[in-house]
C-alpha positions as CSV (number, residue, x, y, z in Angstrom):
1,X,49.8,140.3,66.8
2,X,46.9,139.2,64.2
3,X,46.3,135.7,63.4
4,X,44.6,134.7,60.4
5,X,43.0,131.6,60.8
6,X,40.8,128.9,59.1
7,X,38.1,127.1,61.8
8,X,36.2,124.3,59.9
9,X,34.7,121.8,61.4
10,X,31.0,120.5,61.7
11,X,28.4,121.0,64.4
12,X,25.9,118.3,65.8
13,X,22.9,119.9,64.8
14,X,23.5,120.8,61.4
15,X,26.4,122.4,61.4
16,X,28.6,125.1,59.3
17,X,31.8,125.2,58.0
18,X,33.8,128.8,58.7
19,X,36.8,129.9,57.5
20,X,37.4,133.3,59.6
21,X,40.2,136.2,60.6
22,X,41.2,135.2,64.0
23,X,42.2,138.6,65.4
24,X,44.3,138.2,68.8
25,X,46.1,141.7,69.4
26,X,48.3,142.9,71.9
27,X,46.7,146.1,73.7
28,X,42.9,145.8,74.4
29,X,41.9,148.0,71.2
30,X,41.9,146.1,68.1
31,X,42.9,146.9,65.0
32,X,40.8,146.9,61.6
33,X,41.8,143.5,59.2
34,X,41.2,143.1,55.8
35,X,39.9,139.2,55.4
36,X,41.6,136.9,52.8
37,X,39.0,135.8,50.2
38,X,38.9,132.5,52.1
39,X,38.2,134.1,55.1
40,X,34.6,134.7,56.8
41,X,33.3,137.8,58.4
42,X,33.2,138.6,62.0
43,X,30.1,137.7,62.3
44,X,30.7,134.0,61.8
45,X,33.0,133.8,64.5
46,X,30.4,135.4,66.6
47,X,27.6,132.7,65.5
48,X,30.1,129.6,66.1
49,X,31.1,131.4,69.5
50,X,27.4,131.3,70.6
51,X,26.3,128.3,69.3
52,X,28.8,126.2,70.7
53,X,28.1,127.8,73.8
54,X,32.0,129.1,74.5
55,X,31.1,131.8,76.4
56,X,32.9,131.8,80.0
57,X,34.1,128.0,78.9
58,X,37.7,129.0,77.2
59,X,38.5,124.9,77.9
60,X,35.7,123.4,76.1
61,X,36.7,121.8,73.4
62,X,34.4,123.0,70.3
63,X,33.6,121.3,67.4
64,X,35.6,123.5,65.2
65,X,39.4,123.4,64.4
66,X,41.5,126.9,63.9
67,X,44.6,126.5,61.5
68,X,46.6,129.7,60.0
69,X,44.8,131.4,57.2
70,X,47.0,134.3,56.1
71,X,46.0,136.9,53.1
72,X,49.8,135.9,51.9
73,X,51.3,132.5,50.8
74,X,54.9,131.3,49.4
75,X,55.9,134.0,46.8
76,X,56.5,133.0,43.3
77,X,55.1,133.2,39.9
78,X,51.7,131.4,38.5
79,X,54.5,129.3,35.8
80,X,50.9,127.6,34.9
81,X,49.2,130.5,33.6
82,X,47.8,130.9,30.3
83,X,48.9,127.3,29.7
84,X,45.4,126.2,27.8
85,X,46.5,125.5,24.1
86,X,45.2,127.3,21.1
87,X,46.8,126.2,18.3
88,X,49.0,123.3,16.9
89,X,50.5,125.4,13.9
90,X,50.0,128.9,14.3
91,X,46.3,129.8,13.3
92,X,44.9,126.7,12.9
93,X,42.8,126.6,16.1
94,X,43.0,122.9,16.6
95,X,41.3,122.7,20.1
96,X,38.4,124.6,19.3
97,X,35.0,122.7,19.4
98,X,34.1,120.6,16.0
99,X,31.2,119.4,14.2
100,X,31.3,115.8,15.3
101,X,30.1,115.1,11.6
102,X,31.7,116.0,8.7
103,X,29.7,115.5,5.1
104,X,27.8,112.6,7.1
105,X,31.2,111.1,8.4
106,X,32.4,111.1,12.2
107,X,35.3,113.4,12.1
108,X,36.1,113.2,15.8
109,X,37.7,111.0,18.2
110,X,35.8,109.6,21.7
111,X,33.6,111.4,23.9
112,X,32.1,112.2,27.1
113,X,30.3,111.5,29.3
114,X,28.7,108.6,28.5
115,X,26.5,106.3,29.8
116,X,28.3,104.2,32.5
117,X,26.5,101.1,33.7
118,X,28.1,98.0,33.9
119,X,28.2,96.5,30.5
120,X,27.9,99.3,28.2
121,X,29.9,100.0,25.2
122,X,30.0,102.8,22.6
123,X,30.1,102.5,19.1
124,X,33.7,104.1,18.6
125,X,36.9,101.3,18.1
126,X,39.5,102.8,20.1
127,X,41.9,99.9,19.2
128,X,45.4,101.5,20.5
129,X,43.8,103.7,22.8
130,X,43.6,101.9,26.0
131,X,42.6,104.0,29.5
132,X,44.2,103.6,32.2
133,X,44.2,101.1,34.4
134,X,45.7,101.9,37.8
135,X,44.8,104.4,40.5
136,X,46.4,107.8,38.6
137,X,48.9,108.4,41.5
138,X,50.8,105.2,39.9
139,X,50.6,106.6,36.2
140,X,52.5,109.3,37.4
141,X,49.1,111.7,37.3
142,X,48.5,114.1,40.2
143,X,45.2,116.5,40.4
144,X,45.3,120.0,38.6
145,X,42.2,121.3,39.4
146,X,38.5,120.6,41.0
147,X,35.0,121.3,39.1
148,X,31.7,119.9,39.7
149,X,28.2,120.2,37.1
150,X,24.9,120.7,37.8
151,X,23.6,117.1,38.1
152,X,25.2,114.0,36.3
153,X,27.0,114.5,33.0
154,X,27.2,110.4,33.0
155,X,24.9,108.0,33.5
156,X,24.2,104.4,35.6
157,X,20.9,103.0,35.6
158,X,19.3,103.0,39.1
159,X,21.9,105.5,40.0
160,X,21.9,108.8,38.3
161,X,19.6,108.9,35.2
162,X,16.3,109.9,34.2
163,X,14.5,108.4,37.0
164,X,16.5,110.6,39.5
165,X,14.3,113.2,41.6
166,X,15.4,116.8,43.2
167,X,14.1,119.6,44.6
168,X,11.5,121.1,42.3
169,X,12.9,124.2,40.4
170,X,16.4,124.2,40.9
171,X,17.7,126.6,38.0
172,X,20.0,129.0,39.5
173,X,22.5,129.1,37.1
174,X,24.2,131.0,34.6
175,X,22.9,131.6,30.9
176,X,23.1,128.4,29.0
177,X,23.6,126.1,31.6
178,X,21.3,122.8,31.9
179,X,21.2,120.4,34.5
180,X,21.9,116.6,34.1
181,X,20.8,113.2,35.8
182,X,19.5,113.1,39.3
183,X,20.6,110.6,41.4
184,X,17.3,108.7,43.6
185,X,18.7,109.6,47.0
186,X,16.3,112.8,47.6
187,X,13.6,112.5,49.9
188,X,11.5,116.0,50.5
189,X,10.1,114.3,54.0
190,X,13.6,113.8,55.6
191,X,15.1,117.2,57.0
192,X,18.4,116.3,55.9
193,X,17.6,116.6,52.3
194,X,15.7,120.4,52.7
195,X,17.3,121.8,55.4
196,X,19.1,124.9,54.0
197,X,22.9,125.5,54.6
198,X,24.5,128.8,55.0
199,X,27.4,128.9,52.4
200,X,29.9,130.7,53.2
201,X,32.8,129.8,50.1
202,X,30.6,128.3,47.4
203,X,28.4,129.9,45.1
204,X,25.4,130.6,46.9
205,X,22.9,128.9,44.3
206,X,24.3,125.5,45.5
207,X,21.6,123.3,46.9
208,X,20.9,120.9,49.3
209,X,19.0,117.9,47.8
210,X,21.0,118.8,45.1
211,X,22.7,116.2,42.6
212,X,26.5,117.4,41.7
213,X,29.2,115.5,39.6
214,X,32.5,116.4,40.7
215,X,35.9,116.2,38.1
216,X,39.0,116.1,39.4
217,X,41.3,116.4,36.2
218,X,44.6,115.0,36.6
219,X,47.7,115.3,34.4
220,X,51.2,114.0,34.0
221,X,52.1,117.4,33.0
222,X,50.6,119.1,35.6
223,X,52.8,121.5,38.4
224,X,52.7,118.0,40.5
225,X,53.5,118.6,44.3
226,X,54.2,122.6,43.9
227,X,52.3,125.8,44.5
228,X,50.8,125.7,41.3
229,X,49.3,122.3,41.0
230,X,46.0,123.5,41.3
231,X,44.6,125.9,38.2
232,X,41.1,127.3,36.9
233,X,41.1,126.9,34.1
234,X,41.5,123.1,34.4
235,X,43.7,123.6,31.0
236,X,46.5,125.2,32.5
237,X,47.2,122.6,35.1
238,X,46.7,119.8,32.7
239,X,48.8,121.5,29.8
240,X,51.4,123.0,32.7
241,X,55.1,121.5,31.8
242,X,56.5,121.2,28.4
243,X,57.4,118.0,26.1
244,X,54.8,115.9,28.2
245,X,52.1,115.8,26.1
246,X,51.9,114.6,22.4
247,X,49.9,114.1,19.8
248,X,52.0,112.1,17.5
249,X,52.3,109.7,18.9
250,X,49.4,110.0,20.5
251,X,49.7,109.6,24.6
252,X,46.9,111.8,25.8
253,X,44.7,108.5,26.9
254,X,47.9,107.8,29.4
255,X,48.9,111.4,30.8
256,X,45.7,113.0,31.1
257,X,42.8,111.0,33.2
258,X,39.7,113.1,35.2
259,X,37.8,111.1,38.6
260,X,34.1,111.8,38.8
261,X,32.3,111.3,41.4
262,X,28.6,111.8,42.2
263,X,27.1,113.1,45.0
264,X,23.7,114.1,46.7
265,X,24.0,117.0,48.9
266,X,22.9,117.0,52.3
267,X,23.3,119.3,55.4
268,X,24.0,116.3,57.5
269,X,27.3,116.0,59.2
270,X,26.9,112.3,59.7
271,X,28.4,113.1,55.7
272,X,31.2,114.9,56.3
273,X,34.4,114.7,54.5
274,X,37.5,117.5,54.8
275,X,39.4,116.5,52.0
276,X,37.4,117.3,48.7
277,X,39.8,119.0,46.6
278,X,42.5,115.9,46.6
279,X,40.3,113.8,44.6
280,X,37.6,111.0,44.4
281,X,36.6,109.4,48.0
282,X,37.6,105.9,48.0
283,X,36.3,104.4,51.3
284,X,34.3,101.7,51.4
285,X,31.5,101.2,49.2
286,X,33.0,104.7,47.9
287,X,35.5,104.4,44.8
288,X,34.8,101.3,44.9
289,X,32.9,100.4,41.8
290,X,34.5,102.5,39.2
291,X,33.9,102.3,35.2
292,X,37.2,103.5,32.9
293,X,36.8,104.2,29.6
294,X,38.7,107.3,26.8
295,X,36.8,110.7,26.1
296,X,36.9,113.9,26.0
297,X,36.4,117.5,27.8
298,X,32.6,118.1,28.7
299,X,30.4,120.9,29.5
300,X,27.3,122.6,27.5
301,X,29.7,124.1,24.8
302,X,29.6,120.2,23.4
303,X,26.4,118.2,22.3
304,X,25.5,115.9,20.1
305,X,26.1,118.2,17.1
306,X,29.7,119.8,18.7
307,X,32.2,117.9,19.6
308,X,35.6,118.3,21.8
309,X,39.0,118.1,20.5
310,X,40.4,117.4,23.6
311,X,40.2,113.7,23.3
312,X,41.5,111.0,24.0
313,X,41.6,111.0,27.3
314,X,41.0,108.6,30.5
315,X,37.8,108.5,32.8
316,X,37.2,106.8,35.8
317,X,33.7,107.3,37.1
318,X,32.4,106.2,40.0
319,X,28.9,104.3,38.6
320,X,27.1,104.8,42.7
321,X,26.0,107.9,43.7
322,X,27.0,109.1,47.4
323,X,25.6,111.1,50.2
324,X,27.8,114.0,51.2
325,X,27.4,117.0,53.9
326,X,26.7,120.4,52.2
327,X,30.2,121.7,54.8
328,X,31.9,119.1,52.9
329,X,31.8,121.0,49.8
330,X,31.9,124.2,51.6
331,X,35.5,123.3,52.9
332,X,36.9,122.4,49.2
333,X,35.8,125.7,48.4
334,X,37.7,127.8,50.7
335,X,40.4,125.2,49.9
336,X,40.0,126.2,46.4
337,X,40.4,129.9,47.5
338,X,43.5,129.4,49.0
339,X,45.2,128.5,45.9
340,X,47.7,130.4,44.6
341,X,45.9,130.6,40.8
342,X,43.0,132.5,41.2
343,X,39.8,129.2,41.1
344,X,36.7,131.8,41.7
345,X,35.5,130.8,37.9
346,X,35.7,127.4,39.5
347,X,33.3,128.2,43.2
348,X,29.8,127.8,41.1
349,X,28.2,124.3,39.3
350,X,28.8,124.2,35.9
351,X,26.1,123.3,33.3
352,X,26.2,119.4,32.1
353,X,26.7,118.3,28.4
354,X,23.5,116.4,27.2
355,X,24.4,112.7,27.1
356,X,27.0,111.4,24.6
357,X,25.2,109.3,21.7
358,X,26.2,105.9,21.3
359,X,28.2,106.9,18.0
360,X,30.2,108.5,19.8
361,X,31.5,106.8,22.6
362,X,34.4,104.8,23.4
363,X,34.1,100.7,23.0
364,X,36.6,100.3,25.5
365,X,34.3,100.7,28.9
366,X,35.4,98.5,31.8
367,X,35.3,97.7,35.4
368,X,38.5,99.2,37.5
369,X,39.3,97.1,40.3
């Protein structure tokens, strides 16, 4: 018998999370295994074996957890893919990326992301264009997919701006791609901010000391409590069932929201946290100070020059910035793997848009409590 099997969990002296091909076989020859992509090598077991010192102690309880990982999962079809609009008549290319000015005029709606601290306000009216209020889960919103940028796409004064600090020469990224704010946790004396981690499902230029933003876009029209919930692109997901969705009348602001949250990575297990891919943390001083507001998509295929059409749309953002355990973003990862759409494109940090001008941002900022 072969059992594939997940064993995550987090050490007390640094720790690693592993997600591995549990082989138990019935004659004393075992058989060759092909891993599932969320699966880790051999190897891995052997180094969590040794270093929780197992050997000859099959009753000592480890600090790891084993659940099934097969290479198979529920059959059915992906009825998500290829979702991502292109049009709204045939050939007009409405959702491509705009000019935000047109002859001198603004010619788009809201963006993001914006600056966030308590008390801002853009320049945009968004009279009729109210975010929402409530936790998503009681809008009728679930999470369609999980993302994170390069440092902070928003930002909140004495939390994630300009100030911020990081390890020197971070740029491991893909062509394009710039970093945003750093957040002013990093501290290149304390171990916990330079210790490297050993990733085993994330891209391998992720970094400890490292300042991510995470988006979890949510949609009423997403594949909500199926196999398909969560897609890469986020598009699909968000643009998953039929007749949700319109654009007259407009109800974009109040099916389609995104949580950010904002994290410095460290390989510290005191900062663990095995549920990533669900959504913002909201635990104590965590989710708990949250500014709302109407934008758009982000990324660095938008600027100040290039705007997104996908707008308007809700943000809640959490204005702090958190501590979190490098095995905490490993686990969402092989989480993400295990997914029926395929969310590799989704495994690396994306590059962050250059803050939003004041021109273009949403009036309608606000404290969610």
């Amino acid at each position: 018998m072969i059992l594939a099997a997940l064993i995550a969990g987090k050490s007390g002296h640094g720790g690693a999370l592993f997600t591995l091909p549990l082989m138990l076989v019935s004659s004393v020859e075992a058989t060759s295994h092909s891993s599932p992509a969320a699966a880790s090598t051999c190897g891995s077991v052997k180094a969590v074996y040794k270093a929780e010192g197992c050997c000859g102690m099959a009753e000592k309880v480890s600090n790891f957890q084993v659940v099934p990982m097969p290479a198979t999962m529920l059959a059915g079809d992906n009825v998500c893919a290829g979702k991502k609009p292109k049009d709204v008549t045939p050939g007009d290319k409405y959702w491509d990326n705009t000019a935000c000015l047109k002859d001198g005029v603004l010619d788009v709606l809201e963006q993001s992301g914006t600056n966030v601290t308590k008390g801002y306000k853009g320049e945009i009216d968004t009279t009729g264009r109210t975010p929402i209020t409530s936790r998503y889960w009681q809008a009728g919103l679930c999470p369609v997919n999980v993302h994170w940028h390069l440092g902070a796409e928003h930002l909140s004064v004495g939390q994630f701006d300009d100030k911020g600090k990081a390890p020197a020469g971070h740029r491991r990224l893909g062509e394009g791609a710039r970093k945003g704010f750093s957040c002013h946790h990093y501290d290149s004396s304390d171990p916990k901010f330079t210790t490297e981690y050993a990733w085993q499902h994330c891209d391998k230029s992720m970094k400890v000391g490292e300042t991510y933003e995470i988006h979890w876009p949510h949609s009423a029209a997403g594949a909500c409590g199926t196999p398909n919930q969560y897609q890469s692109p986020f598009y699909d997901g968000v643009f998953c069932v039929d007749g949700v969705l319109s654009l007259s009348p407009l109800n974009t602001f109040s099916k389609i929201g995104v949580q950010a949250q904002i994290f410095t990575i460290v390989n510290d297990e005191t900062f663990y946290y095995p549920d990533l891919i669900r959504g913002m943390i909201v635990d104590g001083a965590m989710g708990a100070d949250i500014a709302k507001y109407t934008g758009s998509t982000t990324g660095t295929t938008r600027d100040n020059q290039i705007c997104s059409r996908y707008t308007p749309i809700t943000w809640q953002v959490d204005r702090k910035c958190h501590l979190i355990s490098a095995s905490s973003f490993d686990k969402m990862c092989a989480d993400m793997k295990s997914q029926r759409d395929d969310m590799t494109s989704d495994l690396v940090a994306h590059g962050a848009r250059e803050l939003v001008l004041d021109k273009y941002a949403a009036d309608n900022h606000q404290r969610r409590v």
